[in-house]
C-alpha positions as CSV (number, residue, x, y, z in Angstrom):
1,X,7.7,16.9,6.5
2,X,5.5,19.3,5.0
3,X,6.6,18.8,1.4
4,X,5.3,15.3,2.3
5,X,2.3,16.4,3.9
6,X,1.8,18.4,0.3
7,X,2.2,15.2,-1.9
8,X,-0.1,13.4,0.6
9,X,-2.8,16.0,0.0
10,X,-3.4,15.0,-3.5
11,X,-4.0,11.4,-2.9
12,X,-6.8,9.9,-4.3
13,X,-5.2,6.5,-4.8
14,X,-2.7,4.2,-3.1
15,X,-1.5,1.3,-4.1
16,X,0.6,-1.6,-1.8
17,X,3.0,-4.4,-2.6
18,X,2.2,-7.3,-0.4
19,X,5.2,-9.6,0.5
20,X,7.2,-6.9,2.6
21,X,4.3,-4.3,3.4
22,X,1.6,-5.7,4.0
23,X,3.0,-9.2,5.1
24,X,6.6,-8.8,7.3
25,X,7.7,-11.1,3.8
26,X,7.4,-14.5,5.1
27,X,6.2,-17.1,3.4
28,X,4.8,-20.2,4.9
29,X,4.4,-23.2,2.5
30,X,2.2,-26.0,3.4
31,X,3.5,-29.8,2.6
32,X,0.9,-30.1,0.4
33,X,2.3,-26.4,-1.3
34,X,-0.5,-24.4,0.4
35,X,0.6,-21.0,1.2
36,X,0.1,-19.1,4.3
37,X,0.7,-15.3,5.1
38,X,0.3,-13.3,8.0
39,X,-1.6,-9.3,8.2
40,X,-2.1,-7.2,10.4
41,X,-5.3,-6.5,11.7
42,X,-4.4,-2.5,12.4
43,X,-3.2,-2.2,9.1
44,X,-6.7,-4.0,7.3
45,X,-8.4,-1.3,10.0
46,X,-6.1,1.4,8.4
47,X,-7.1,0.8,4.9
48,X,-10.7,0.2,5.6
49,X,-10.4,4.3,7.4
50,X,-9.3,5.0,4.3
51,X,-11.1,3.9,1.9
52,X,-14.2,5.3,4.0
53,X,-12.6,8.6,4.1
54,X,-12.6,8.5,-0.3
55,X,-9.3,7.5,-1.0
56,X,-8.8,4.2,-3.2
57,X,-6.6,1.0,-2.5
58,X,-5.2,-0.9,-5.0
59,X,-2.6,-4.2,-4.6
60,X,0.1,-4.8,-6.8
61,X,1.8,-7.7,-6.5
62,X,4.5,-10.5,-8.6
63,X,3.0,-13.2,-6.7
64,X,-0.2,-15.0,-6.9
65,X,-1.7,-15.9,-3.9
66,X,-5.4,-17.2,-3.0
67,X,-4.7,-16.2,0.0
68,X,-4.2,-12.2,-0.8
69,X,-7.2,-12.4,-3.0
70,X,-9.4,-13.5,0.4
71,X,-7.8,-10.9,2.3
72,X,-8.3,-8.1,-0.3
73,X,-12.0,-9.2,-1.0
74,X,-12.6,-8.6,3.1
75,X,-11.3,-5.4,3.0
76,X,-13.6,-4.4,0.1
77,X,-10.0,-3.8,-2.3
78,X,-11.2,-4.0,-5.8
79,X,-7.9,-3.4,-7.4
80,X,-6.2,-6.5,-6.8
81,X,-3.0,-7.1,-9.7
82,X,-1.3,-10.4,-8.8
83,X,1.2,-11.8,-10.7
84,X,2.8,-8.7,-12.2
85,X,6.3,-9.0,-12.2
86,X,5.9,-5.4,-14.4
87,X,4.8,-3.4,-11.8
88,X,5.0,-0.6,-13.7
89,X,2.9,-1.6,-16.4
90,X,0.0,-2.8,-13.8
91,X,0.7,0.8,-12.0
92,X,-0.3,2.6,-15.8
93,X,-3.2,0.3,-16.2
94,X,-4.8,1.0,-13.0
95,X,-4.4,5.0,-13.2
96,X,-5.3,4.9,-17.0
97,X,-8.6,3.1,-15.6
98,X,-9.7,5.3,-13.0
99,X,-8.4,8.3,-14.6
100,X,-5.9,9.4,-12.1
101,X,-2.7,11.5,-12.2
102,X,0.9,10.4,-11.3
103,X,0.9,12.9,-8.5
104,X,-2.6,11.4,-7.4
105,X,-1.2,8.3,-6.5
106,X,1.2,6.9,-3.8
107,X,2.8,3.4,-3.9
108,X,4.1,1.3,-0.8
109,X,7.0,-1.1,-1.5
110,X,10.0,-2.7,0.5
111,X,12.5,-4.1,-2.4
112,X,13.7,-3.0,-5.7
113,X,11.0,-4.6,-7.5
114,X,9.0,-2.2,-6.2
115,X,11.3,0.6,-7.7
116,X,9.6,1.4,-11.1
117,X,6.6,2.2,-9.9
118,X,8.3,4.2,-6.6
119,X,9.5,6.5,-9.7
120,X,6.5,7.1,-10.9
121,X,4.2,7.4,-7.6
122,X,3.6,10.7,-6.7
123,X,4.6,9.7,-3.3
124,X,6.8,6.7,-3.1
125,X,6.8,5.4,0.1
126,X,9.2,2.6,1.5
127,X,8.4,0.5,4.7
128,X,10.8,1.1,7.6
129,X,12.8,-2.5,7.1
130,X,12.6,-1.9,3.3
131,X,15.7,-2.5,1.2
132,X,18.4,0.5,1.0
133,X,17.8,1.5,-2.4
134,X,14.1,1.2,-2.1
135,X,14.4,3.9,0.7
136,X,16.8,5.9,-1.5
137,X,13.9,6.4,-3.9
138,X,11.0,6.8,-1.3
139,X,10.1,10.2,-0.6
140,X,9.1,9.1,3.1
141,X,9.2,5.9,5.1
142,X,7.0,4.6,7.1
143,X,7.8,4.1,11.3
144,X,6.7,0.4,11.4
145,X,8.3,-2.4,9.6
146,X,6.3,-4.2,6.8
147,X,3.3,-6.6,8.1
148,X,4.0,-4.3,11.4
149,X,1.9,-1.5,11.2
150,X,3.7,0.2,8.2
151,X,0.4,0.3,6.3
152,X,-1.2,1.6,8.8
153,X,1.2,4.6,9.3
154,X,0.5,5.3,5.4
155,X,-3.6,5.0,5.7
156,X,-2.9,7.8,8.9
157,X,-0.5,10.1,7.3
158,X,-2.7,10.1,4.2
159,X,-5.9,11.0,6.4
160,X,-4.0,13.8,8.5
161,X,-3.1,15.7,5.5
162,X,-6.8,15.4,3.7
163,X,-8.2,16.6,7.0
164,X,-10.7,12.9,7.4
165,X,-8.7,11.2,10.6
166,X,-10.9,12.8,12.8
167,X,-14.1,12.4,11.1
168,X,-13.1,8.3,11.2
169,X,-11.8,8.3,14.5
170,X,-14.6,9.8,15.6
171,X,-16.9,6.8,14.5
172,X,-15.8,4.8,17.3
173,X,-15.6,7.7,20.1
């Protein structure tokens, strides 16, 4: 745990699939093709935490969804990449924009889409329900399922190792 603890330590960004990690992966479709997803408040708390405590968010995502794009937008996420079936390319862009590091950045997934950017993350992380091989190449994985509190359990892990929880717990105490 501690080599994990390390890696978490240099965070300044973290990037999260959606369908699968921040959604449990359903996808409800409207008769007139609207579509609906479900979050979880604790896990838009999380990532609101951490973003207060310095650290970036950024989605990166195949699908589009208006949907996401209201969601991200009310937790102040700037870096929203829908549509990018070439994860890995959207991962380069984003760190070649804000100037980061490999080992500055961890990436949340749940399916083997998600596995060219795990390689590349400094800390690949897979939800708890995430595919087999997606877990193969995580270097941790998170207690909760995807859409279940799995973000949250990153945003907290993240926070422990930089030393902040505390200081944003201790806005509501």
């Amino acid at each position: 745990m501690q080599d994990i603890l390390d890696k978490a330590r240099l965070i300044k960004l973290v990037i999260f699939d959606v369908d699968g990690v921040l959604t449990d992966g359903s996808l409800f479709l409207g008769d007139d093709g609207q579509e609906y997803k479900a979050f979880n408040a604790k896990d838009g708390l999380g990532m609101k935490l951490l973003q207060a405590s310095g650290v970036e968010i950024g989605i990166i995502t195949a699908r589009t969804s208006r949907v996401v794009e209201h969601r991200m937008h009310s937790l102040d996420i700037k870096h929203v990449y829908q549509g990018r079936h070439d994860k890995g390319l959207a991962f380069d862009e984003l760190i070649d924009k804000l100037g980061l590091r490999h080992e500055q950045v961890a990436y949340v997934g749940d399916d083997v889409i998600d596995l060219p950017v795990m390689r590349k993350a400094g800390l690949a992380i897979a939800v708890q329900d995430a595919h087999p091989l997606a877990k193969q190449h995580a270097h941790w994985q998170t207690p909760h399922n995807g859409g279940r509190g799995a973000a949250r359990d990153v945003c907290e892990l993240i926070m422990e190792a930089q030393g902040t929880i505390q200081t944003q717990w201790d806005k509501f105490l």
